[in-house]
C-alpha positions in Angstrom: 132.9 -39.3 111.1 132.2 -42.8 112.2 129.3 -43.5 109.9 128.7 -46.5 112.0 128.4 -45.2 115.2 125.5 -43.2 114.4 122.1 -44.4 116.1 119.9 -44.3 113.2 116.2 -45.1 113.3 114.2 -47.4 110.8 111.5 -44.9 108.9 108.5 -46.6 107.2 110.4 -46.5 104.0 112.0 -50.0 103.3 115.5 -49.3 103.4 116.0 -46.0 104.5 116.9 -44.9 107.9 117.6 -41.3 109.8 118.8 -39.4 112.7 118.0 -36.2 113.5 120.2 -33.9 115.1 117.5 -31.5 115.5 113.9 -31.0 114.3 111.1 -27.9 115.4 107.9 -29.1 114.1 106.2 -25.2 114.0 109.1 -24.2 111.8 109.7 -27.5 109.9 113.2 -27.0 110.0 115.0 -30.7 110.1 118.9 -31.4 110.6 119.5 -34.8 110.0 121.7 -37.8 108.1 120.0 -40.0 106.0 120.8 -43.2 105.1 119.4 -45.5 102.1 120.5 -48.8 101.3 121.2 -49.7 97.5 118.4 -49.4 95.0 115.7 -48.0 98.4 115.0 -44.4 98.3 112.7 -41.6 100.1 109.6 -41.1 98.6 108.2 -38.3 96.4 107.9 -35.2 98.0 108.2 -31.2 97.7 110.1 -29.0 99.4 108.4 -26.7 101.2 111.6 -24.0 101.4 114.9 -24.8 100.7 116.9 -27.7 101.5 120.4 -28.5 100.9 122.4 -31.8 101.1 125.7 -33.2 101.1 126.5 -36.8 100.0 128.8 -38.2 103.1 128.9 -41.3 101.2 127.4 -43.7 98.5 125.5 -41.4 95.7 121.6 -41.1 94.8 119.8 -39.7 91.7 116.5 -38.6 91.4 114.6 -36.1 88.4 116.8 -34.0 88.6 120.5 -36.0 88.5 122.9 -38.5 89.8 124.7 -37.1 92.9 128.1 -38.7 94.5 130.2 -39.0 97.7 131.5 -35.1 98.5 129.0 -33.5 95.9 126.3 -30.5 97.9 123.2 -30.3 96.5 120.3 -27.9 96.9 116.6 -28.0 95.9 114.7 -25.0 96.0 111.3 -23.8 97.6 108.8 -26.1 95.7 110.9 -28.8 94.0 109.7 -32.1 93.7 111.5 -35.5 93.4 112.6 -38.8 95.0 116.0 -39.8 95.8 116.8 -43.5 94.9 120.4 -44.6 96.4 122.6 -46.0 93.7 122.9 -49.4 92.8 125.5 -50.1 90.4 127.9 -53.0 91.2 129.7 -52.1 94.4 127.5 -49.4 95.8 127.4 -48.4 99.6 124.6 -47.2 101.5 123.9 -43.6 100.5 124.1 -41.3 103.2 123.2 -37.7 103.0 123.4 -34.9 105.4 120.2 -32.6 105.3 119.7 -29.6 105.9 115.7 -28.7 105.4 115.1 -25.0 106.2 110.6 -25.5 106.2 110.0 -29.3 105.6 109.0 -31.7 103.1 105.0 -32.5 101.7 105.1 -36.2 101.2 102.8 -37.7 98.5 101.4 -40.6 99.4 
């Protein structure tokens, strides 16, 4: 996958970008790649139903752990955290495919 080619948007979030492949607002269900530059990350939020992730490149950690390039990750129905993208010497952009089955409840 050409990580390069992909048409990401800006989001509000400083740093953090995202295309979706698909999205159905009555369901909430989201397929999308997210990317977050060094040290930027998504905001705190909880999942509304499941959601798992796969780290395409880069590595983030949040609450819960430190995730890497080929690690899968999933958060349950109700977990709450906020992924910050690595920034140790030499880090990439972090870029995560997601898989969110009902949606996310930002705070703030």
């Amino acid at each position: 996958m050409d990580l390069a080619a992909i048409p990401f948007r800006k989001t509000k979030y400083d740093g953090v970008r995202i295309h979706f492949y698909s999205s159905d607002r009555a369901t909430g269900r989201v397929v999308a790649l997210i990317a977050m530059d060094p040290g930027h990350g998504y905001p705190r939020h909880r999942h509304q139903g499941a959601e798992e992730v796969l780290v395409l490149q880069g590595g983030y950690r949040d609450e819960l752990g430190e995730y890497r390039k080929g690690q899968f990750v999933r958060y349950e129905h109700g977990t709450v955290h906020s992924p910050v993208a690595l920034d140790d010497a030499g880090a990439e952009v972090c870029v995560l495919f997601a898989l969110s089955h009902e949606g996310i409840a930002l705070f703030g």
